[in-house]
C-alpha positions in Angstrom: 11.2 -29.5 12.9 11.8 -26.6 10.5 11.8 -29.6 7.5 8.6 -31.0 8.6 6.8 -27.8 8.8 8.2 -26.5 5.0 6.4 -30.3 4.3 3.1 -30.1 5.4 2.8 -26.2 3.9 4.0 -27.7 0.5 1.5 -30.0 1.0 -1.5 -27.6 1.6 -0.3 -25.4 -1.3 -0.6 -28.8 -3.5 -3.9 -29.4 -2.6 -5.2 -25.8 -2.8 -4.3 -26.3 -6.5 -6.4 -29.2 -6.8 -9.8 -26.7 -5.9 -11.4 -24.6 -8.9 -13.9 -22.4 -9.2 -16.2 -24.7 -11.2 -16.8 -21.4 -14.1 -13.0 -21.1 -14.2 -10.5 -23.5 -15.4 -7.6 -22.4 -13.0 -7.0 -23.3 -9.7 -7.3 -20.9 -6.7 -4.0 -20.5 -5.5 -3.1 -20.1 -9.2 -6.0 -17.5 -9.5 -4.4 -15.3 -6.3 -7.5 -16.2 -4.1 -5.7 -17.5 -1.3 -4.3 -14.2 0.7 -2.8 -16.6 3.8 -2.1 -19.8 5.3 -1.3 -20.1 8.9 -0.4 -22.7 10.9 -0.3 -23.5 14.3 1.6 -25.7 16.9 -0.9 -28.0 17.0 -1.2 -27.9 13.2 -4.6 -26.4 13.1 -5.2 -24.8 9.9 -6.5 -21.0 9.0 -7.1 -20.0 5.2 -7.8 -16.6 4.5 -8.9 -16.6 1.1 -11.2 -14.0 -1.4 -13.1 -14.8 -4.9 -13.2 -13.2 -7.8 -16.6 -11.4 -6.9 -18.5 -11.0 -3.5 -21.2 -12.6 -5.3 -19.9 -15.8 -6.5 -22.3 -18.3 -6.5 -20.0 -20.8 -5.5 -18.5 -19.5 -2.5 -19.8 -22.3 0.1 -18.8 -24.8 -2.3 -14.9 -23.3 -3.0 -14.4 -22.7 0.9 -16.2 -26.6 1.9 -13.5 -28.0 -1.3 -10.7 -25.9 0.6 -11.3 -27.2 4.1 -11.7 -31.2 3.2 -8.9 -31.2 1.0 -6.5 -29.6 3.4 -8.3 -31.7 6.1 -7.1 -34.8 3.9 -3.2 -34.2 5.0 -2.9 -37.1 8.0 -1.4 -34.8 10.1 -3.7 -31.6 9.9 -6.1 -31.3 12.8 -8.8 -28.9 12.2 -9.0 -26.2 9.2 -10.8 -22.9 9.2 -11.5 -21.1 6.1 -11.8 -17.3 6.7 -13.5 -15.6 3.0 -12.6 -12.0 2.9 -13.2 -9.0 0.7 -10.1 -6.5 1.6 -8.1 -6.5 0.0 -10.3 -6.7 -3.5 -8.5 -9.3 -6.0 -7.8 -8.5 -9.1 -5.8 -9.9 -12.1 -2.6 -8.6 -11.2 -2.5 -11.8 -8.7 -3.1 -14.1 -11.0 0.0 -16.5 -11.5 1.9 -16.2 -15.1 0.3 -19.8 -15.4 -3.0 -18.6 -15.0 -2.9 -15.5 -17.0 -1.8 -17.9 -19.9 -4.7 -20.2 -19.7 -6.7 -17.2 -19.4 -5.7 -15.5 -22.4 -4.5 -12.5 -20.2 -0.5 -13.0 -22.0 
């Protein structure tokens, strides 16, 4: 059971690297947006995610990318995508990958 849970999170984290903030050419796990994924028995879905600015004009497009593509794993049942502001991101959690691409190393 333990296995096939470690599977379908792997899984999610893989497609969370497929979404991107179309003015930024990393993805958003990369980026540090994504603060939590939990999953529950029934394998129900809840991101808890931030953006790079409370005023990102593409905030209903990241969070509708988010929920289809983790809705896209057969065995996921429902996903909810909760966009928070606490804690504030900031570079610091950023991957080393992205910090590369971004000219930040």
């Amino acid at each position: 059971m333990e296995n096939k849970f470690l599977e379908t999170e792997e899984e999610i984290v893989r497609m969370l690297k497929t979404v991107y903030d179309p003015e930024i050419p990393v993805n958003i796990y990369d980026l540090g947006l994504i603060y939590g994924v939990d999953i529950d028995d029934e394998k129900n879905v809840i991101v808890t995610m931030t953006l790079t600015s409370p005023a990102c004009p593409a905030a209903d497009f990241i969070a509708e990318d988010v929920k289809m593509r983790i809705e896209s794993i057969p065995e996921i049942k429902n996903v909810e995508v909760k966009i928070v502001f606490e804690p504030e991101w900031h570079q610091g959690l950023m991957s080393e990958e992205a910090k590369l691409e971004l000219g930040f190393l």
